[in-house]
C-alpha positions in Angstrom: 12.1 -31.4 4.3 11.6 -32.9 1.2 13.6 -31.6 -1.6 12.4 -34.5 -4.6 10.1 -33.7 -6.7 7.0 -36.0 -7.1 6.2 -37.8 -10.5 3.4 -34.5 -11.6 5.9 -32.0 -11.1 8.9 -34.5 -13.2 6.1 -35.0 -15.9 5.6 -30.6 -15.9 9.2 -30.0 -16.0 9.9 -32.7 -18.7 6.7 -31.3 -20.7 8.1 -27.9 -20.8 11.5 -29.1 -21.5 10.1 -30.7 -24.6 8.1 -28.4 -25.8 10.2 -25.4 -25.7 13.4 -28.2 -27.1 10.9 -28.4 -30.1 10.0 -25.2 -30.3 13.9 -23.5 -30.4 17.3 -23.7 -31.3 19.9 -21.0 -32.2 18.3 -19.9 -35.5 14.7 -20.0 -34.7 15.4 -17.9 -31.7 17.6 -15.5 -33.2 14.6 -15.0 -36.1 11.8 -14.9 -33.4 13.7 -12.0 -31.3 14.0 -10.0 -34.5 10.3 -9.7 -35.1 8.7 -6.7 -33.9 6.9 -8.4 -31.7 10.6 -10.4 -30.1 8.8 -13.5 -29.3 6.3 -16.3 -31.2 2.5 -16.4 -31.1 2.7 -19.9 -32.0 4.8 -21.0 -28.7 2.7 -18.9 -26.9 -0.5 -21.2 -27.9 1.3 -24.1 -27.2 2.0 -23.1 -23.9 -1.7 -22.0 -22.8 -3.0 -25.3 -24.7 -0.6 -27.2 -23.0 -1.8 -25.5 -19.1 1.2 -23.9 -18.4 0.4 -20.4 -18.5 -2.5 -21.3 -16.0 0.1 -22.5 -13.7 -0.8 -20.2 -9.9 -4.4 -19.5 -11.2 -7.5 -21.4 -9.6 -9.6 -23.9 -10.9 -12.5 -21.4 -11.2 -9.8 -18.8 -12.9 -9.3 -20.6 -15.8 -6.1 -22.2 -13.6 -5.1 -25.5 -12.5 -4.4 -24.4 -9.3 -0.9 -25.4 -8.8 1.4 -24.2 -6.8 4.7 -22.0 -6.8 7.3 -24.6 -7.0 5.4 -26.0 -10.3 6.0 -22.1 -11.4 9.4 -22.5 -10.3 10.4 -25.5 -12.9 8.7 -23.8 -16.0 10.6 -20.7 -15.5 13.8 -23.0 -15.1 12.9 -23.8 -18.4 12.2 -21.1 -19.7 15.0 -19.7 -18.7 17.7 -22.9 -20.1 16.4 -22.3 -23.4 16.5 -18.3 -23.3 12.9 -18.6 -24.4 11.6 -15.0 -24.4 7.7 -15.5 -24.1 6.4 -13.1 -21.3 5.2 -15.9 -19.0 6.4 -13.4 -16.1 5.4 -10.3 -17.2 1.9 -10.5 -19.1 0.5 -13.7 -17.1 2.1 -14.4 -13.7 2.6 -11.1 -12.3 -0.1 -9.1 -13.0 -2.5 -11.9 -13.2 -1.7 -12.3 -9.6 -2.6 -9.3 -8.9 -6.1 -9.6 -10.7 -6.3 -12.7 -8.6 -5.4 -11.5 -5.3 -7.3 -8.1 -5.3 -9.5 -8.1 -7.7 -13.0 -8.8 -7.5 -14.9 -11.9 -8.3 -16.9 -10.7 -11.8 -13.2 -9.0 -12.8 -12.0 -12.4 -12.3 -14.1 -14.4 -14.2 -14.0 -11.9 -17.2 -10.1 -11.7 -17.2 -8.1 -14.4 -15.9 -9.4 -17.1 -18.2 -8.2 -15.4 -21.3 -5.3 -14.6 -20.0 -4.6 -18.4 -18.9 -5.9 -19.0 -22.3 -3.3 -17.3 -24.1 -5.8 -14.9 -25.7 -5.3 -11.6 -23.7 -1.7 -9.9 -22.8 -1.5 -8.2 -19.2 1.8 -6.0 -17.8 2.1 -4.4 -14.7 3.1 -0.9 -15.2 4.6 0.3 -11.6 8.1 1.3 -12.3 8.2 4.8 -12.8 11.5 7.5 -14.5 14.1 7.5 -11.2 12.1 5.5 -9.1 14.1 2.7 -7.8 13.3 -0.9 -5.7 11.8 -1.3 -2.9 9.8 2.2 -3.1 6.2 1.4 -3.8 5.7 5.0 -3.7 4.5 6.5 -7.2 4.2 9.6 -8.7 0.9 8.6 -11.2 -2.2 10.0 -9.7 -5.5 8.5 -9.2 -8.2 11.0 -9.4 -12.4 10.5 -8.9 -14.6 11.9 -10.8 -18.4 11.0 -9.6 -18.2 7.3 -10.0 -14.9 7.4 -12.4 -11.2 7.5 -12.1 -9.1 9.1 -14.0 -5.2 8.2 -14.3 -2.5 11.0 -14.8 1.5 10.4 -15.5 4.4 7.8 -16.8 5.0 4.7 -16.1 8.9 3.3 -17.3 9.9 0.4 -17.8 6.8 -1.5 -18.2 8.2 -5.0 -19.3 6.7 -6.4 -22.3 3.9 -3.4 -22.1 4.6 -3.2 -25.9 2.0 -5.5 -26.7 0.1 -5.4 -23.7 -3.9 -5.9 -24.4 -4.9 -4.6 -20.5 -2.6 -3.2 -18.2 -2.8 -3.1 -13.9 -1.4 0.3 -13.2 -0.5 1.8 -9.6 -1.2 5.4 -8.7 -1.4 7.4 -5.9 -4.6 8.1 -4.4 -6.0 11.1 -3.5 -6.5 9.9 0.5 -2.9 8.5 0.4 -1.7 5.2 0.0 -0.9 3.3 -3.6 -4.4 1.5 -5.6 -4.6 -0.4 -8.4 -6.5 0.1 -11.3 -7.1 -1.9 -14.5 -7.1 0.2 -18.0 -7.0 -0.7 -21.8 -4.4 -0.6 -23.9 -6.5 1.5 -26.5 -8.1 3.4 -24.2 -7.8 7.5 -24.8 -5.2 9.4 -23.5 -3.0 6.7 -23.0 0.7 6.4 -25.7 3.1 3.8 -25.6 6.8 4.2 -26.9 8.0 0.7 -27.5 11.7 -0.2 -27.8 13.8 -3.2 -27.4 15.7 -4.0 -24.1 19.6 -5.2 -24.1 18.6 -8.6 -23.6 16.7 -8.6 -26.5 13.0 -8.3 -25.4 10.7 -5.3 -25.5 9.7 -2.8 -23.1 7.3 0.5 -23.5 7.1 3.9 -21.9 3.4 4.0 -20.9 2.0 7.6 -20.8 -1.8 8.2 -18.9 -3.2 12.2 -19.9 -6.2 11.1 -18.1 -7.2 8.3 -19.0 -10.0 6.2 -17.7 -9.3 3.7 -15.2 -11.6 1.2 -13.5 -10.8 0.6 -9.5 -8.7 -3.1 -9.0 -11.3 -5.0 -6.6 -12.8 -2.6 -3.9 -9.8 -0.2 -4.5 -8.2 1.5 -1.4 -4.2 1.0 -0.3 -3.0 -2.3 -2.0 0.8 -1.6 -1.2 1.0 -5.1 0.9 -0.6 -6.9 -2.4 2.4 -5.1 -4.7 5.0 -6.2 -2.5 3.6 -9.3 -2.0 3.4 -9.7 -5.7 6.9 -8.3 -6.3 8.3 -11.2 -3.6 6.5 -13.7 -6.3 7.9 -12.2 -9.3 11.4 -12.2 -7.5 11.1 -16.3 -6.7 10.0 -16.7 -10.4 13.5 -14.4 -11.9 15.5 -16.3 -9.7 14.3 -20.1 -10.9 14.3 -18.7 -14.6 18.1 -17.6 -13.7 19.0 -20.7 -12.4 17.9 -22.3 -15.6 20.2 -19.9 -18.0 23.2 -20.7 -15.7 23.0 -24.2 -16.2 23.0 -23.9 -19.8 25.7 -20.8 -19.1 27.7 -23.8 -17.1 27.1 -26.6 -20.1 28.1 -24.7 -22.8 31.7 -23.8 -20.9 32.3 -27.3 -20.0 31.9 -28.3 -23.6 33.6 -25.9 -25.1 36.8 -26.5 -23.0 36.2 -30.1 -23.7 36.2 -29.8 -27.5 38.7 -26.9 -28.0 42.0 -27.8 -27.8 45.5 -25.6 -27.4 48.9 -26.7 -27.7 47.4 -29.8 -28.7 45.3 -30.7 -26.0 41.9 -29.5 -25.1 40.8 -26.8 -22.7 40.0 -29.0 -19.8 43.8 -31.0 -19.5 44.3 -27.8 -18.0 43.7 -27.5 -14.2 43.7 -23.9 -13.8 40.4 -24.1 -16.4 39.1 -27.2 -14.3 39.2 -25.7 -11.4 37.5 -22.6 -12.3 34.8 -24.5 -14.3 34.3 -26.2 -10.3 33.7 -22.7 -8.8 31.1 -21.9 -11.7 29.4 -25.3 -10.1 29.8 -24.2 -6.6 27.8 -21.1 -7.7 25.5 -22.8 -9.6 24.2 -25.3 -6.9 24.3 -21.9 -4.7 21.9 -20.5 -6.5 19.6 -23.6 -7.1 19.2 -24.2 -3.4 18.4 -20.8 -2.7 16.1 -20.8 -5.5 14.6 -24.1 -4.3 14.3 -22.4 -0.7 12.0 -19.4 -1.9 9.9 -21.2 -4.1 8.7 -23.5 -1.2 8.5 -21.1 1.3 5.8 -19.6 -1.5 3.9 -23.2 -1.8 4.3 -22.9 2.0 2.0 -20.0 2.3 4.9 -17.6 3.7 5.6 -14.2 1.6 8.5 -13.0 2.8 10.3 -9.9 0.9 13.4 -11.2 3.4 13.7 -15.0 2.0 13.4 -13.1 -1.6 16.2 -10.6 -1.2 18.5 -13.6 0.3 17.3 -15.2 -2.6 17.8 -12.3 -5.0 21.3 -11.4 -3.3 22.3 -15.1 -4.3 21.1 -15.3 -7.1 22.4 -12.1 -8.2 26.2 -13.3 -7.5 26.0 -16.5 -8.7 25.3 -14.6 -12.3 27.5 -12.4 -12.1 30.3 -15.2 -11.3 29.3 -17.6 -13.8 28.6 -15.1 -16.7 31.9 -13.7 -16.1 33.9 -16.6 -16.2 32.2 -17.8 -18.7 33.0 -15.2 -21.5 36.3 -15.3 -20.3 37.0 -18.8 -20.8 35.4 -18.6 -24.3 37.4 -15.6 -24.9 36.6 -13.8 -28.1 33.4 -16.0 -29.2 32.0 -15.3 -26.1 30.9 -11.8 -26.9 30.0 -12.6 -30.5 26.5 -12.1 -31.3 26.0 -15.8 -33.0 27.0 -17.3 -30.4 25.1 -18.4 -27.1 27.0 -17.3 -23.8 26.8 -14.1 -24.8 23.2 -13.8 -25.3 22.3 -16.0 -21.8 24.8 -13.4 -19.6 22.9 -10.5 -21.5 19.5 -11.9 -20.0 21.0 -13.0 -16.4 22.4 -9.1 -16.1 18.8 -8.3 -16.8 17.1 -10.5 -14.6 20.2 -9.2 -11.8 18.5 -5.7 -12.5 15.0 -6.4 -12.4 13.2 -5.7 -8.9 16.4 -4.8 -7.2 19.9 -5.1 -8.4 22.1 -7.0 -5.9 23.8 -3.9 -4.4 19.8 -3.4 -3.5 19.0 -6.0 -1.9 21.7 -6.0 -0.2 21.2 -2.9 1.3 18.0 -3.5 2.4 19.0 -6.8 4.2 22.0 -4.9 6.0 19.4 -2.2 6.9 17.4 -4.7 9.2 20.5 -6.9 11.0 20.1 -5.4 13.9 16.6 -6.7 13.9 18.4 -10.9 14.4 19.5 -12.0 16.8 22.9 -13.3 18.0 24.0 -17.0 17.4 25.5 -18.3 20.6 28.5 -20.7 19.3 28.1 -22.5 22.8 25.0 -23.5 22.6 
């Protein structure tokens, strides 16, 4: 298997890089996050005129038509330079959605805006005390003639603040989970927006019922949510390894450059060595990261590679953030400097779609499906 990336996909991640280098440092990000909105219409523009939010989309979409591992290295990216555009959760995820259910005039009228830049998306699934991998909801779907109408809350919806159209699950009335697209200004439906510990924004979506048009030829899409959710998984996990290699730089400078007893941080070994394991679970992480996001451009969506993936990833986070702070001691948890902000974001993305403890669960849940390795064979 070939692990190299070819000179496109060098040339995508080293465009990103740039632009989002360009586009942040410490004070423009700290001023961006404290806008109402928490990140910049300008870099958003950028990063449709440059292609990159239709990264996964077809040709015909309004997409280039590339694959997941290209998705892969801009979330790295996005993730090294804490950039808090909602690549994820208004294109990506519920594009996907549009792309794999919906139908073919639905397509055409909402994909290209949204590759454009010009039109916001979020997937509002999660619902009060529901918790991953339930795809159960309690939102109702109900017909009336030839309309739906959509009752009930939907909590968090990630970046449903500013959300122009969102893709909502309900139950249906026949059983099984549909999908449904509805307007952000439609009637009947109130957001309450408010900012999440990482620093990005998050709404409370209420539907009193409010009109809903049918996502493709409606019926049961539960395979085409978790399908979805093992996407949106691969894509946490590659923007998480790209905050804990910035996590990992910023703690090997700072030991190299702050000196005690005079000497710096890194003469001693006790600081070296545990600087090594942040490494260890750093290149952990990457290679489990790698592994999902080319079983995706393989064609194989398995919710089993992402929670081995998420599980991974999950530690690896929770090491390195850790150890992190605590070698910066008090600066560490100050609130103008970095670490702190990039361990506030990997405990996010450790909680989104499944917290460690989660997945898990849900992998020890099927080990009696394996079977045993035979050590003399």
């Amino acid at each position: 298997m070939d692990f190299e990336l070819d000179d496109e996909q060098k040339l995508l991640r080293d465009t990103t890089k740039e632009l989002l280098d360009r586009s942040y440092d410490a004070e423009a990000l700290a001023t961006v996050k404290a806008t109402p909105r928490g990140w910049s219409l300008d870099v958003w523009r950028r990063l449709a005129d440059t292609g990159l939010l239709g990264l996964g989309f077809a040709e015909e979409d309004g997409g280039s038509g590339a694959g997941a591992v290209e998705i892969g290295l801009v979330m790295t990216e996005l993730g090294r330079r804490l950039a808090p555009e909602p690549v994820l959760d208004a294109v990506t995820l519920p594009g996907g959605l549009i792309a794999d259910v919906g139908s073919e005039a639905q397509r055409r009228k909402i994909l290209p805006d949204v590759t454009g830049g010009g039109t916001l998306l979020a997937f509002a699934h999660a619902e009060p005390g529901s918790r991953w991998p339930a795809v159960e909801v309690v939102t109702s779907a109900v017909r009336q003639g030839d309309s739906w109408t959509l009752s009930g809350t939907k909590n968090p919806v990630l970046h449903g603040d500013c959300s122009d159209t969102f893709v909502v699950s309900a139950a249906l009335p026949d059983d099984g989970v549909g999908l449904f697209l509805v307007n952000a200004d439609a009637p009947g439906l109130e957001r309450k927006t408010y900012a999440t510990h990482d620093g990005l924004r998050a709404a409370q979506v209420d539907f009193r019922n409010v009109y809903a048009e049918p996502l493709g030829s409606g019926g049961d899409a539960v395979a085409a949510i978790r399908a979805a959710h093992v996407r949106a998984q691969a894509a946490l996990c590659a923007e998480a390894v790209g905050a804990m290699e910035e996590v990992l730089r910023l703690t090997t400078e700072y030991l190299r450059t702050r000196r005690q007893f005079g000497v710096p941080l890194a003469k001693f070994q006790a600081l070296t060595h545990r600087a090594a394991d942040m490494y260890v679970s750093l290149e952990l992480a990457r290679s489990m990261s790698l592994y999902a996001m080319m079983a995706l451009a393989d064609g194989v969506v398995d919710p089993e590679v992402a929670s081995r993936t998420k599980l991974r990833i999950g530690r690896s986070a929770r090491h390195i953030g850790q150890e992190a702070i605590q070698m910066h001691g008090g600066i560490g948890m100050t609130a103008e400097y970095a670490v702190g902000h990039y361990v506030s974001r990997l405990t996010a993305i450790e909680h989104t779609l499944g917290a460690t403890e989660d997945h898990l669960r849900v992998l020890a849940a099927d080990v009696a499906g394996h079977s045993m390795v035979d050590a003399t064979d």
